[in-house]
C-alpha positions as CSV (number, residue, x, y, z in Angstrom):
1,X,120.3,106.3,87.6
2,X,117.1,107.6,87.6
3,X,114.8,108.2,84.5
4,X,112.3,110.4,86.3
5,X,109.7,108.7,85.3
6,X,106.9,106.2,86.3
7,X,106.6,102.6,86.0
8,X,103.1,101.6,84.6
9,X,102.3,99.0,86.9
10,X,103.1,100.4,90.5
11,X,103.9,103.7,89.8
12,X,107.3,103.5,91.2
13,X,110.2,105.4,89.8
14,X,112.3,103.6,86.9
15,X,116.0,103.4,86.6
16,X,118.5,102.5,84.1
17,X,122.2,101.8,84.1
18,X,124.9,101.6,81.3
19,X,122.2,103.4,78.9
20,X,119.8,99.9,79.3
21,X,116.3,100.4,78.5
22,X,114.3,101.4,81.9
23,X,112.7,99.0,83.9
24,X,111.4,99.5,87.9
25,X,113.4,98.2,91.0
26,X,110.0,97.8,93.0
27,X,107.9,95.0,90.9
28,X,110.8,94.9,87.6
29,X,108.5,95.7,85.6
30,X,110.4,95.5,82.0
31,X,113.7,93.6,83.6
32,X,113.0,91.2,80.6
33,X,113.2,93.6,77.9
34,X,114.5,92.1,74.8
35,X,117.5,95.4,74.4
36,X,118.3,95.9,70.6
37,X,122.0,96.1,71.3
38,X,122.1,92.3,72.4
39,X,124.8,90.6,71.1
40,X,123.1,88.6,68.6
41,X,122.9,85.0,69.5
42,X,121.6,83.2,66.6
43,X,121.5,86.7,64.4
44,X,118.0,86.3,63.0
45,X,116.0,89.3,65.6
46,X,113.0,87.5,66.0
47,X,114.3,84.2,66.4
48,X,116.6,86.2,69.2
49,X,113.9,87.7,71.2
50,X,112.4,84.1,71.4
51,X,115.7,82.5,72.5
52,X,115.7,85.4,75.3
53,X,112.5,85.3,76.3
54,X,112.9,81.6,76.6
55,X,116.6,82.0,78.7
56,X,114.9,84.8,81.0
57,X,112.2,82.5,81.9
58,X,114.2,78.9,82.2
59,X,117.0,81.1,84.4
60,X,114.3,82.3,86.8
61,X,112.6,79.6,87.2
62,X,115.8,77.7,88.1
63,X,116.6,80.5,90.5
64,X,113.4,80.3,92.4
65,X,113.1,75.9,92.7
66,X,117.2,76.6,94.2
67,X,116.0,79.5,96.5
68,X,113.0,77.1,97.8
69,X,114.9,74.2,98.3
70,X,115.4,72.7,101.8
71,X,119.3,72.1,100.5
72,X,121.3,72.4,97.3
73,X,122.9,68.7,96.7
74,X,123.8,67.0,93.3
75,X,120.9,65.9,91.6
76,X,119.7,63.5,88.7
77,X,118.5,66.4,86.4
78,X,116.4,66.1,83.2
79,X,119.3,68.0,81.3
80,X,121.9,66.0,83.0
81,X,120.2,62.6,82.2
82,X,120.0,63.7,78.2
83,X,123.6,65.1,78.4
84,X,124.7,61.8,79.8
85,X,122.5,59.5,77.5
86,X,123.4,61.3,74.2
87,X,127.2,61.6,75.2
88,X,127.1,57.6,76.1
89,X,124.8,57.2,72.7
90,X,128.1,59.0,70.5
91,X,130.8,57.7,72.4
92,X,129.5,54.2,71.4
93,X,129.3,55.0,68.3
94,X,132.6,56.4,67.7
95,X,133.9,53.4,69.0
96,X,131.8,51.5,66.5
97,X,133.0,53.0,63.6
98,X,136.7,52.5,64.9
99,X,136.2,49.0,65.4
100,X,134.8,48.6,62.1
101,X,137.4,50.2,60.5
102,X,139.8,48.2,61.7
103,X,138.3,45.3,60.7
104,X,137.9,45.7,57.5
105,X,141.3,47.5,57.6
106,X,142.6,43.6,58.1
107,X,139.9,42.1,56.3
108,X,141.6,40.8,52.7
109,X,145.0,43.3,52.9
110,X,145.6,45.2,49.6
111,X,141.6,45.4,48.4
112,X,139.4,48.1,47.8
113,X,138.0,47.4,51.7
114,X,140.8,48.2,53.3
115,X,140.4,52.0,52.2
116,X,136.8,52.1,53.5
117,X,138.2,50.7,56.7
118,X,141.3,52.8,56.7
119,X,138.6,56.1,56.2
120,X,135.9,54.7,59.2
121,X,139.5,54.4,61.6
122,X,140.3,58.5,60.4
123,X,136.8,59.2,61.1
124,X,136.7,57.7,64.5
125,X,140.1,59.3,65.5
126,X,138.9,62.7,64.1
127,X,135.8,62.5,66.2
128,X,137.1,60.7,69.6
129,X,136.3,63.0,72.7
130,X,139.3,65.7,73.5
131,X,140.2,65.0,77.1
132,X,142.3,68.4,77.2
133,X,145.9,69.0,77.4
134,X,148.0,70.6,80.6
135,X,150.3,72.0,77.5
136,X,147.5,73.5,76.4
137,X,146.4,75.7,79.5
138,X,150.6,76.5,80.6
139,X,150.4,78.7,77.2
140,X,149.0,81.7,78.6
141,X,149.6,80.9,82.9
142,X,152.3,79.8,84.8
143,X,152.5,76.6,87.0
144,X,152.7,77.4,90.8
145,X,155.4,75.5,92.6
146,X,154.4,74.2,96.2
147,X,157.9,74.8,97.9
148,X,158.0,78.6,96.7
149,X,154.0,79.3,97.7
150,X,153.9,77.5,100.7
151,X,151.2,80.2,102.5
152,X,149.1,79.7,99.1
153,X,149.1,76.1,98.8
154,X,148.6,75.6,102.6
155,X,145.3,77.6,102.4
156,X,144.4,76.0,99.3
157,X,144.6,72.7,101.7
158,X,142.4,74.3,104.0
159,X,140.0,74.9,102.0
160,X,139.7,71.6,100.1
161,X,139.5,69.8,103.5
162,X,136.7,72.8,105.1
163,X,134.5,72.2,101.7
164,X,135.6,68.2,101.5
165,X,136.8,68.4,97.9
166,X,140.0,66.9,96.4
167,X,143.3,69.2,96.1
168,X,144.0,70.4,92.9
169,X,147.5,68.7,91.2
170,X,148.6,71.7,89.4
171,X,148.0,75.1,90.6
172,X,148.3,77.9,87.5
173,X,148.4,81.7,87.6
174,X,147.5,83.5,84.8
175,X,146.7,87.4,83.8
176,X,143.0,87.0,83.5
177,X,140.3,88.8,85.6
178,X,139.0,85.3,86.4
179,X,140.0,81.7,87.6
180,X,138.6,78.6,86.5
181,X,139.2,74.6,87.0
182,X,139.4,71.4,84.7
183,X,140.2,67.9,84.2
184,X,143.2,67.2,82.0
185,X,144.2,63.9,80.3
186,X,144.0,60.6,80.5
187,X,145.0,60.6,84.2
188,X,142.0,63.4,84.7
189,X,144.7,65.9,86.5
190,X,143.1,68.6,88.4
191,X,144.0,72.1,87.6
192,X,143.3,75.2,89.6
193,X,143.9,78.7,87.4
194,X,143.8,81.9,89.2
195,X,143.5,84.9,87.0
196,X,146.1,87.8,88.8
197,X,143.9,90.4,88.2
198,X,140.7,88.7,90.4
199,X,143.2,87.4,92.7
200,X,145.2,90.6,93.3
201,X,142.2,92.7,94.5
202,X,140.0,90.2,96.6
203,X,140.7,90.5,100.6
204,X,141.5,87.4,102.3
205,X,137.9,86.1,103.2
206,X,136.7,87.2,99.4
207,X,139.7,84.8,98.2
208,X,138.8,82.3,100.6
209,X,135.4,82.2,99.1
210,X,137.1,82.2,95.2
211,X,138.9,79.1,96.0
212,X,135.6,77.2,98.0
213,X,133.8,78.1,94.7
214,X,136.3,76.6,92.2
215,X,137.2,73.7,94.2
216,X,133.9,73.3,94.4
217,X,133.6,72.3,91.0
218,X,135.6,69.1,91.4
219,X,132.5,67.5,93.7
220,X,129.4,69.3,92.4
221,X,128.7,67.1,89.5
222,X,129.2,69.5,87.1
223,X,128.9,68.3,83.9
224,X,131.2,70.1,81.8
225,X,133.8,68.7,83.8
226,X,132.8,64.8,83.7
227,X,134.4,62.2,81.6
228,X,131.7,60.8,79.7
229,X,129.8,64.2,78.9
230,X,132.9,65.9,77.7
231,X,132.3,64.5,74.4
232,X,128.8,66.1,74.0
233,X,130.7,69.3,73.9
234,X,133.0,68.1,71.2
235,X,132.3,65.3,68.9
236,X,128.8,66.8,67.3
237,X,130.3,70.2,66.7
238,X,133.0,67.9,64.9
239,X,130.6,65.9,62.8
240,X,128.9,69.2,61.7
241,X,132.4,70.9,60.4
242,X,133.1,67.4,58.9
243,X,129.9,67.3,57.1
244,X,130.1,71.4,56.1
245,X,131.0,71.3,52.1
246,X,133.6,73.1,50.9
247,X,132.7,76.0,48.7
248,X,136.1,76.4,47.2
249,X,136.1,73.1,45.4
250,X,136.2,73.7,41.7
251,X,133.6,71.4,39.8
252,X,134.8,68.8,37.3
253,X,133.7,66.1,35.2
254,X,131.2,67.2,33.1
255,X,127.4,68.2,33.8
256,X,126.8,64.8,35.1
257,X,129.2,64.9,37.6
258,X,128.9,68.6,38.9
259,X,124.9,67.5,39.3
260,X,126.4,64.6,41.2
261,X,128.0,66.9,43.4
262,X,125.8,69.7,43.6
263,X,123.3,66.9,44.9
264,X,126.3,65.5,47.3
265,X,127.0,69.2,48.4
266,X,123.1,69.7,49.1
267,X,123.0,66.1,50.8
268,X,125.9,67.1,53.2
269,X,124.9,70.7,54.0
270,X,121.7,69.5,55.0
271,X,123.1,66.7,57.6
272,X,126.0,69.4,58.2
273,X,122.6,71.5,59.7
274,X,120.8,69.1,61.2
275,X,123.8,68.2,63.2
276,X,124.7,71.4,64.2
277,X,121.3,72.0,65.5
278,X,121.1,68.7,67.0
279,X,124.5,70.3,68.9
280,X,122.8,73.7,69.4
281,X,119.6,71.9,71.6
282,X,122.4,69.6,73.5
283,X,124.6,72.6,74.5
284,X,121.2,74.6,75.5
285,X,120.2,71.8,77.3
286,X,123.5,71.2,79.2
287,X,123.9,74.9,80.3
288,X,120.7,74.4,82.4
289,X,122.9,71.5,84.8
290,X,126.4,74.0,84.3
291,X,124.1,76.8,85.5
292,X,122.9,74.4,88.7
293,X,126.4,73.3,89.3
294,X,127.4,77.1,89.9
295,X,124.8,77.9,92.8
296,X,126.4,74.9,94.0
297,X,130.2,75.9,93.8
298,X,128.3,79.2,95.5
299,X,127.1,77.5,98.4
300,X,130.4,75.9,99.0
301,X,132.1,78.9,98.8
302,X,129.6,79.9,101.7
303,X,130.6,77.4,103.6
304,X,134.0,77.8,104.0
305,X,134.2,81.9,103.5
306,X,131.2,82.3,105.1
307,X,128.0,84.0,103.0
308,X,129.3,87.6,103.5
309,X,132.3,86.9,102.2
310,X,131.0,85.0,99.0
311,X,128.1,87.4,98.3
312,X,131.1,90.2,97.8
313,X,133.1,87.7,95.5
314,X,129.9,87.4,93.0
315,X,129.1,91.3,92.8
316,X,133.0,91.6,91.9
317,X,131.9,90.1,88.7
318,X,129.5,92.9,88.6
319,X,132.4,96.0,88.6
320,X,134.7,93.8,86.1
321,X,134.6,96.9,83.5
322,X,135.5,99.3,86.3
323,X,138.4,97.1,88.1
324,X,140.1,95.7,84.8
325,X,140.3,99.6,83.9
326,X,141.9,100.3,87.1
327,X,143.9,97.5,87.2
328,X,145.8,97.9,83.8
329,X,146.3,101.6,84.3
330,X,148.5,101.1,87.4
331,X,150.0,98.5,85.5
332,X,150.8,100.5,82.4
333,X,152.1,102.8,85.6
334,X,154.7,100.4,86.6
335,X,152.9,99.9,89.7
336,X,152.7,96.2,91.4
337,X,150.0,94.1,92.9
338,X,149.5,96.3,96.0
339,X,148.4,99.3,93.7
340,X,146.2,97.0,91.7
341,X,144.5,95.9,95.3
342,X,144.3,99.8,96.5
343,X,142.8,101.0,92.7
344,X,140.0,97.8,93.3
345,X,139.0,98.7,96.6
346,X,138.8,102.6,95.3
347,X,136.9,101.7,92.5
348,X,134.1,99.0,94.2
349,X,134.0,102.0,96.9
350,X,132.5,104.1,94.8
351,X,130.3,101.8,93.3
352,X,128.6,100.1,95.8
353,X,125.6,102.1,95.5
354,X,125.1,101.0,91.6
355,X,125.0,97.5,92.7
356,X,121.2,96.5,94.1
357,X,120.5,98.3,90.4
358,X,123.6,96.0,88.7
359,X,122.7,93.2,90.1
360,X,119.3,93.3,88.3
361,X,120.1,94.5,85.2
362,X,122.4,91.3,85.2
363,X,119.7,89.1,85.1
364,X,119.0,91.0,82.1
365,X,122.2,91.1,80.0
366,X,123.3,87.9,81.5
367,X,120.5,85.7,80.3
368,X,121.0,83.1,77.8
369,X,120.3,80.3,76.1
370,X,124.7,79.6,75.4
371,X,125.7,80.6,79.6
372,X,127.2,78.7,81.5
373,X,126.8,80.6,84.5
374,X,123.3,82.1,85.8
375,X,123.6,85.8,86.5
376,X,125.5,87.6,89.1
377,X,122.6,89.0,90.4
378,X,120.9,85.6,90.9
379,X,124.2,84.2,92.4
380,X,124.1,86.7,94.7
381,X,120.7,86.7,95.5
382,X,120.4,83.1,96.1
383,X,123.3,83.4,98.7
384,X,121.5,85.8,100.5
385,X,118.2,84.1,100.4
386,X,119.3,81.1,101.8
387,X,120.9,80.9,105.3
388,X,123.6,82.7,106.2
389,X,126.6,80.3,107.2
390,X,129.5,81.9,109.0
391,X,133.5,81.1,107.5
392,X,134.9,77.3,108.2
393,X,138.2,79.5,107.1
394,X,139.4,82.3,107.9
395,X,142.4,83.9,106.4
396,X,144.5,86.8,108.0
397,X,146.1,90.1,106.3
398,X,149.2,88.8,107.4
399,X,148.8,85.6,105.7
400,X,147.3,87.6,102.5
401,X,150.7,89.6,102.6
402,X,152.7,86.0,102.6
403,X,151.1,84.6,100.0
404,X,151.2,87.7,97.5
405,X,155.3,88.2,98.6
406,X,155.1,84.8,97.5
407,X,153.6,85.4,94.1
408,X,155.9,88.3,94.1
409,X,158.0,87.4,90.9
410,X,154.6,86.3,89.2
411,X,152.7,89.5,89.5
412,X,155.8,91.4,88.0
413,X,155.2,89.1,84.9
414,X,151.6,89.8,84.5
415,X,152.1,93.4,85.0
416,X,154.7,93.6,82.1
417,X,152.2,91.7,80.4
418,X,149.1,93.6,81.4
419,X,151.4,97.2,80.4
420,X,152.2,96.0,76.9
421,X,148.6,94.6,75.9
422,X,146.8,96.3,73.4
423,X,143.0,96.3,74.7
């Protein structure tokens, strides 16, 4: 881990990790490095390092007003008011051009209008915000029944009422190394997913803390998830596509009219850009309030696991290459979800020592303009600055062995699935 040799501004010895450009664990001198390698984000290099430089900064400086802060609570943001003001701004307008189209869908019947106002009704339907689909998320996860995970569900009530959030209406399980929530539908359903892989290798207090943090998300404000700013997400990035010309159109009509629509082509590419980059500044700005509304899913998870507990559950993030290995050999092995856990422990064991270093080099890699989530690192970091808080729920190894028997039938799935995937 060490490069052997000195850092230029304190003279302290530099590391690196997973062949990153050095930098010094004493004042991180060069954490902000700009690495070559980066996934490009907008693909030209210097408009990259700018876009980096700009994430590094807005990600720290978050990190440091959350660390300060007497409390974390929901908060009237600046990104949050201009997510809410430009979704309300495009949902009215939608809604405009619907109602327009539908009156002059009616206006005169069987004239010329009545096309216009049949087109303004395709556009409005084209463009109305996507509320999501349950259908939609059962593709790749299975729906948890109540009366066959009894153990699960009844510390999944336990949790909702230690961290005062609502209890989720469906419960999925899915092969992922993850777990997520969302708001489905009209009737904004709440659905919990917990990825098999995460779930399988946490210890009881860790999944405690898992659950806190994604139930969590149902009362932190967070803005992907609310019904109005939904459509921010959506209904620009539609309007772009919409606008985008299509190349493979073959030109007729003369000279006259392929001018006519090289100048249309020209006229809609240009909007088609403008949009798209008026999308691009919206989403950058939203990410900053997604990025708040995970320190506060953290702190909930605090609360109920106790800081410990939830500190571990973000610097699992940090091993994901390591434990996904791990995990899909003893699946490819025939082996269940006990072997999965046993392999996970092994492999954070012997890891432990990279993660002070890991957790630093996140704030690195992890930075951007597009993420949802701040780094591990910071997530971690933040927990640990603040006050500890000791576990409003504690779960036993007895009812950890439940509510995997439970889930019995379910892990066998994933493993056949996890054994047969090509990755």
């Amino acid at each position: 881990m060490s490069t052997g040799e000195s850092c230029p501004k304190c003279a302290a010895a530099t590391i690196s990790k997973r062949s990153a450009e050095p930098w010094c664990p004493a004042c991180e001198w060069n954490l902000d490095h700009f690495e070559k390698e980066r996934r490009p984000e907008i693909g030209w290099r210097w408009v990259d390092r700018r876009l980096f430089r700009t994430a590094y900064w807005l990600t720290e400086r978050q990190f440091a007003e959350l660390r300060d802060a007497p409390s974390l609570a929901r908060a009237a943001t600046a990104a949050r008011i201009a997510t809410t003001a430009v979704s309300v701004v495009l949902l009215a307008l939608v809604a405009a051009l619907f109602v327009a189209g539908v009156v002059l869908l009616v206006h005169d019947f069987f004239t010329p209008i009545n096309l216009i106002g049949a087109l303004l009704v395709l556009i409005a339907v084209v463009l109305r915000p996507r509320l999501g689909r349950l259908s939609a998320l059962t593709r790749d996860a299975e729906e948890l029944d109540r009366g066959r995970a009894p153990a699960l569900f009844a510390v999944i009530d336990r949790v909702a009422a230690a961290a005062g959030t609502p209890v989720p209406d469906v419960v999925l399980l899915s092969a992922d190394f993850n777990a997520s929530t969302t708001t489905v539908g009209v009737r904004r359903r709440r659905v919990l997913t917990l990825g098999a892989q995460l779930w399988s290798v946490l210890d009881p207090q860790e999944r405690v803390a898992l659950l806190g943090h994604e139930l969590g998300h149902f009362v932190n404000g967070d803005i992907r998830r609310g019904l109005v700013t939904q459509a921010a997400g959506s209904t620009l990035g539609a309007v772009a596509y919409l606008l985008r010309p299509d190349g493979r159109r073959t030109r007729t009509g003369g000279l006259l009219g392929m001018i006519a629509e090289a100048l249309l082509d020209l006229l809609a590419g240009t909007l088609a850009r403008l949009v798209g980059l008026l999308h691009l500044l919206l989403l950058w700005i939203s990410r900053r309030d997604s990025q708040r509304a995970e320190y506060l899913a953290d702190e909930l998870a605090a609360k109920v696991a106790g800081s410990a507990a939830a500190i571990r559950l973000s610097d699992t993030s940090l091993l994901y290459d390591a434990i996904d290995t791990v995990v899909r050999r003893e699946a490819r092995a025939g082996n269940g979800a006990a072997a999965w856990s046993a392999a996970g422990r092994q492999a954070q064991t012997g890891l432990a020592g990279d993660i002070p270093a890991l957790r630093q080099l996140s704030r690195r890699t992890e930075a951007s303009l597009f993420a949802s989530h701040p780094p591990a690192g910071l997530r971690a970091g933040l927990l640990a600055a603040r006050a500890a808080q000791p576990a409003a729920v504690i779960v036993t190894e007895a009812e950890q062995a439940r509510m995997d028997e439970e889930l019995g039938a379910h892990y066998e799935r994933v493993r056949r699935e996890l054994a047969t995937a090509h990755w």
